[in-house]
C-alpha angles and dihedrals in degrees: 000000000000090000086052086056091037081063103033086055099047086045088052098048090043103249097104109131141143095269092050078051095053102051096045088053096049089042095047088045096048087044089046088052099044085055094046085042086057097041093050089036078053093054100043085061100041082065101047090039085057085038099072098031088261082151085065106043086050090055088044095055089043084052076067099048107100115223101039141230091353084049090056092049087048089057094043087053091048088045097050081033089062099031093060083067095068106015146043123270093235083059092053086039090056109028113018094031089054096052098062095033093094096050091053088044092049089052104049100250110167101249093208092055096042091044084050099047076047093051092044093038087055095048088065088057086063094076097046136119131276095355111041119122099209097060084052083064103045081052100054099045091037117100114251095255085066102084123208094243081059090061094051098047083048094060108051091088093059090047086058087054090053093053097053097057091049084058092045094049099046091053091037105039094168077077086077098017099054104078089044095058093035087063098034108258 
């Protein structure tokens, strides 16, 4: 879809041309296989992972964890939390995120409210060094006098706001939960 807009923009503002094609072809096709590499990558190690038990060793070490089930949402949180320091959010999505899934299931944790405290919890991890892609961004469109130091002292306050809805989210879970139930899920 972003390539389709890529091209449907290009085409707008007149510079559209084969080579502009081209490249948005070859660059949309490298980013889709990465993906693909990650999600079968992903799999190959989901099956190992139940292989050799991995799911009960996890729940072993959470029957350890003092303070129960909020106590294992609060990990989880830390863990996405640290994780979006070093790696993508579509690796934690599809590895980390996986691992912890069948000890929230098996305690009745509402889905929709724990996917929600995740999303909001990876979008933090956005504005992140050094892996955050929006600070790419900002990079990439700020003038050269900005320093990079300058946008990650910028965006600690954001940070802050994320953090805060996560903590809002997580006491006041109508805040996910309302929209679903107001349409029937």
């Amino acid at each position: 879809m972003g390539a389709l807009g890529s091209i449907l923009v290009a085409a707008i503002g007149r510079r559209l041309s084969l080579r502009v094609l081209t490249e948005t072809v070859q660059t949309t096709t490298k980013i889709t296989a990465m993906v693909l590499f990650i999600l079968i990558c992903a799999q190959v190690f989901a099956l190992a992972f139940r292989g050799l038990h991995g799911e009960k060793i996890v729940q072993d070490l959470f029957a350890f964890l003092p303070g129960g089930v909020n106590a294992d949402i609060w990990f989880l949180m830390f863990l996405i939390f640290v994780l979006g320091f070093f790696i993508e959010w579509i690796e934690i999505s599809y590895i980390a995120v996986p691992l912890f899934l069948p000890i929230f299931t098996a305690a009745g944790v509402d889905m929709i409210w724990l996917a929600t405290l995740i999303c909001v919890n990876l979008q933090t991890s956005f504005l992140t060094p050094p892996f955050g892609w929006s600070l790419f961004f900002l990079r990439g469109v700020a003038p050269p006098a900005i320093k990079t130091t300058d946008i990650y002292r910028g965006i600690v306050p954001f940070v802050g706001m994320q953090i805060l809805a996560l903590v809002l989210v997580f006491f006041f879970p109508a805040i996910a939960t309302w929209l679903p139930k107001a349409i029937g899920w």
